[in-house]
N, C-alpha and C positions, 0 to 999 in steps of 0.2 A: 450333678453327681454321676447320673449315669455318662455322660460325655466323657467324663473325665477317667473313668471305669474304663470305657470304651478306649480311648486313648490308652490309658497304663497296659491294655491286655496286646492293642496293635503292637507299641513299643518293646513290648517281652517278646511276642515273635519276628521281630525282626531283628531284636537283639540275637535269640537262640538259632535265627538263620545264620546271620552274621558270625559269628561261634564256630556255628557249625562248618561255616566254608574256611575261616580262617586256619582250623584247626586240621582239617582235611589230609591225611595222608597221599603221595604221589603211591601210584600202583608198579610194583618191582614185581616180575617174573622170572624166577630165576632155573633156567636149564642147566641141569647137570648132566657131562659127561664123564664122572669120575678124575681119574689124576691124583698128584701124589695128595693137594688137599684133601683126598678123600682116603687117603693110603694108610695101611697099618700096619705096627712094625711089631716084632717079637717085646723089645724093650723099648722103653722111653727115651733110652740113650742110642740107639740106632737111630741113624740117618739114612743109614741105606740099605740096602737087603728087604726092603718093606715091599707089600705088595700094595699096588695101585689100585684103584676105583673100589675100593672096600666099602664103604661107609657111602649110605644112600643117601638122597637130598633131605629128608625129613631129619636124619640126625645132624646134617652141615646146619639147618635152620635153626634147631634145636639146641646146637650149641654156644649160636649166635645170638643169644636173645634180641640183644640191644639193637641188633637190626629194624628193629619193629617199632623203635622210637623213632625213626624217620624213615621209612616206608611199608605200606604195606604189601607184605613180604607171602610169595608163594612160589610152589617146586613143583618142576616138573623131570621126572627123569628121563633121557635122551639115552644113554649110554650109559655104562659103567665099564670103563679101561684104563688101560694105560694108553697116554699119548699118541706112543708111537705105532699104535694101531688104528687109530682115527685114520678112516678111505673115503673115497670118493663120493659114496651111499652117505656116509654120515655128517658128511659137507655139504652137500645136496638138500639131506633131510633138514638140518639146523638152519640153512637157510633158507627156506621153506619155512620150517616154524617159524624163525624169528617174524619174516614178513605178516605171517598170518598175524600173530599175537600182537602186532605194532600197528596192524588195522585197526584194531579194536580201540575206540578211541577211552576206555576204561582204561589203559594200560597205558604208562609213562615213560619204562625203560624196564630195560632185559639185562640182566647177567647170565654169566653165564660159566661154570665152573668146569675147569681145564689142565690138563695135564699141560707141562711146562714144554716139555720137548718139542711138540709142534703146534703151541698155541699162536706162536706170529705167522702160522701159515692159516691157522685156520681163523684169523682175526684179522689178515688180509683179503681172504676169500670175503666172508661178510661183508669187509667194506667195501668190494667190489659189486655185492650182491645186494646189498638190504637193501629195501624200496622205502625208507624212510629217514627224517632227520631227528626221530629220538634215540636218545642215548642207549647204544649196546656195548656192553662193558665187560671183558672175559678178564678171568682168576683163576690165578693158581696156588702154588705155594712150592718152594724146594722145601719144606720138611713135612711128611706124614701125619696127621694129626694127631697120631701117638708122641711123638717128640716134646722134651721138656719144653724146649723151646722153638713149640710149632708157630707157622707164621701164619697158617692158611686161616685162622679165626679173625685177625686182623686186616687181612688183604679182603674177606669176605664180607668183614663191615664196612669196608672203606670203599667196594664197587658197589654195595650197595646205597651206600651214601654218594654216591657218584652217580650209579645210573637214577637217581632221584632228583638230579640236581637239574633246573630249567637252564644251568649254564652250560650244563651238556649238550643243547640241542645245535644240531648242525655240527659237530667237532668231528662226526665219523667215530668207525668203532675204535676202541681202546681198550688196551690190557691195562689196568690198574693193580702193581703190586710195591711192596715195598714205598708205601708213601707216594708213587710217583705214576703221571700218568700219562702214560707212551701209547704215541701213536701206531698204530697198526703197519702201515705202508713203514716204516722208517728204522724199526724198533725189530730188535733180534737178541737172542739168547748168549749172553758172550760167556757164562759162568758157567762149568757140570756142577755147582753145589750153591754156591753163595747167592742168598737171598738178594743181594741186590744182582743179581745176574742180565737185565734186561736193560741194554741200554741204547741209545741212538748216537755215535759220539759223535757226529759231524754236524747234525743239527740239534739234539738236544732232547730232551721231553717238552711234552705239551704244556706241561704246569707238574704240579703235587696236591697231596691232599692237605689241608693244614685246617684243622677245630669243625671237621667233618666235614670239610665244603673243598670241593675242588676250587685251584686256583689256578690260574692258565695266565701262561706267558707267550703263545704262540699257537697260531692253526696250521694244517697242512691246506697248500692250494691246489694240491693236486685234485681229481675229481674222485670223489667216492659215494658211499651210498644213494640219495634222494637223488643226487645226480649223476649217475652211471648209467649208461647203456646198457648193461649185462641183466637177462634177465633169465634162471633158472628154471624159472614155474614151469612145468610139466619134463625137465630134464628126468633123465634114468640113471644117465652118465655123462662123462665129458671126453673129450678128443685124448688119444693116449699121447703124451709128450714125456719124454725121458732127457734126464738131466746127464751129461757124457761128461768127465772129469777131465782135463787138459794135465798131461803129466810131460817130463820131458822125455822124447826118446818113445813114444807112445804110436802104436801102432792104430789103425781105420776098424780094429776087431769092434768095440765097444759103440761106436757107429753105426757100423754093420750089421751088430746085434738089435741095435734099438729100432730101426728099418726093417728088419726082416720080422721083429716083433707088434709091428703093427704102430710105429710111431707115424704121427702125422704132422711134429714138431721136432724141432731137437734146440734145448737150451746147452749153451755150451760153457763151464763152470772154466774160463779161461784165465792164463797165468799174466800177469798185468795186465796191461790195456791192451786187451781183448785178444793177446798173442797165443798161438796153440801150435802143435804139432805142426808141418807139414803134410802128414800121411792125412793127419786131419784136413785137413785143406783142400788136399786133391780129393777127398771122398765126396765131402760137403758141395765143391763146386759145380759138378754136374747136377748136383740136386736141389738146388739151389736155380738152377739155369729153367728148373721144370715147374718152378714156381713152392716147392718144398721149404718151409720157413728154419733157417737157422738164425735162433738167436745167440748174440753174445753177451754173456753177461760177467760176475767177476769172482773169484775165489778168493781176491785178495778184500778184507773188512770194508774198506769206505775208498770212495772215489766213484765216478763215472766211468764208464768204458765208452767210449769217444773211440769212433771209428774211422780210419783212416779212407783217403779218396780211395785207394784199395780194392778194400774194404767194402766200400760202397757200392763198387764197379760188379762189385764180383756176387751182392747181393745179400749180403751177412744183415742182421737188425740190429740194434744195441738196446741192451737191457737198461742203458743208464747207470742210477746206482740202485739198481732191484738184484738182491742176491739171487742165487740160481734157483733155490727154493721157491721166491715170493713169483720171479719170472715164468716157469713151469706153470702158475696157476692163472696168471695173465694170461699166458700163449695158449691156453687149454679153454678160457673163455674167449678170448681174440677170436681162436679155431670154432667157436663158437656160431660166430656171427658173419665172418669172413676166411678168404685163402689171399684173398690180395696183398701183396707182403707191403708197398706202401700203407692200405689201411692198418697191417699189423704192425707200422710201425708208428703212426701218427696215433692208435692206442697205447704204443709202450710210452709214446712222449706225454701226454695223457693225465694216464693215472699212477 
């Protein structure tokens, strides 16, 4: 009797362990930097005129309950703005956070809530930066949360259900909005309004979200997080590099300016494959000759810029297909580690 007592009491606890692991919640932390998800508007019918980073992370949690049926779900505030004030300082700080917080082996995945404007800058920055292969997953939303038909409630359960997901690990960071879930390096802004605004059209999304679970059709091979060489920890700042627009008819002013203000890059936002000015040309080549990095990258949506023997002779780098945006923050970490324009460029092939 007592044997068998003995026995029925081991079997309860190891049943009630067993429970207990099965049932176990992944750990989400979620940083907020404001954005229009967090945005409030006069009316409910406004889409626009609303002001950004209103609404603090404890009320985004708060309105998401069902978050909390698949992870456990906590905030921390980073920022409160608009987008397009996100700097240097708070690219730095974020990644910085993220790495600390992904130390912690309590913690499974990071979201992270973002204004739309320049969330593919700063969710390629990360995946240049983070020293880890769990899931970091940034959200936004084009409508305010005041809107009837806000989106940011939906996209915020859907990265939370994403950075939760073990099939997230190793994929690199991701914007997850609208159902779908876009790679960082690849992925840009194509819409000013429409919630599906984020697309990659030459290569595609990662996958979608489909019955809470990410589904994934494809990985980036390029290099990013766990495996990147770029490492922030103890940065203040980065190398000042300026983006100089290629127009026709366009004079060396805008060059000249970025130089005398203290650039130590210049990416160069050029008109097809990689073609620019003249005036541009003769300015760039002596600086160029002194070991000063010009990159080229493209203004035109999708394609490589593919450099001509030229081209090559005379010293120019190619962005590839990295918009001049995502290239500026390459060239700013590149400047980082290196001035060697070879190394700078066996980086842009890279990542």
């Amino acid at each position: 009797m007592k044997l068998k007592q003995t026995m029925t009491i081991i079997g309860g606890i190891i049943a009630m362990a067993f429970a207990s692991q099965s049932f176990a919640l992944p750990s989400v932390k979620i940083l907020a930097t404001g954005g229009t998800i967090a945005g409030v508007a006069q009316k409910s019918t406004d889409v626009t005129g609303y002001k950004a980073g209103s609404l603090g992370i404890d009320t985004l949690i708060q309105a998401v309950p069902q978050m909390k049926d698949y992870a456990e779900v906590s905030g921390e505030q980073v920022a409160n703005i608009s987008s397009n004030n996100v700097d240097t300082k708070i690219l730095l700080h974020l990644a910085n956070r993220v790495n600390e917080l992904l130390a912690d082996p309590k913690i499974d995945g990071i979201v992270i809530t973002h204004g739309t404007d320049s969330i593919e800058e700063t969710a390629f920055f990360l995946n240049l930066t983070v020293k880890s292969d769990k899931p970091v997953v940034l959200v936004g939303a084009m409508r305010p949360a005041t809107a009837i038909s806000a989106d940011g409630p939906m996209n915020l359960l859907e990265a939370v259900q994403a950075a939760a997901s073990p099939k997230m690990k190793g994929v690199g960071v991701t914007i997850v909005m609208n159902d779908r879930i876009c790679a960082a390096r690849e992925t840009t802004k194509f819409n000013t309004s429409n919630v599906a605004t984020f697309q990659a059209p030459e290569y595609g999304y990662l996958g979608v979200m489909s019955k809470a679970q990410p589904v994934l059709y494809r990985l980036s091979t390029r290099r990013h997080t766990a495996n990147s060489e770029f490492d922030v920890k103890g940065l203040e700042t980065l190398p000042r590099v300026d983006v100089v627009y290629a127009l026709p008819g366009d004079d060396a002013r805008m060059p000249e300016a970025a130089l005398k203000n203290g650039a130590k890059g210049i990416v160069s936002a050029s008109m097809g494959n990689g073609s620019i000015p003249n005036a541009h040309k003769d300015f760039y080549v002596p600086l160029m000759k002194k070991g000063f990095p010009v990159v080229l990258s493209e203004r035109v949506p999708t394609g490589d810029c593919v450099l001509s023997g030229e081209d090559e002779a005379q010293g120019y780098l190619a962005a590839g297909n990295l918009n001049p945006q995502k290239s500026r923050l390459l060239l700013q970490l590149a400047l980082t580690k290196t001035t060697d324009p070879k190394e700078i460029q066996r980086i842009f092939n890279e990542y």
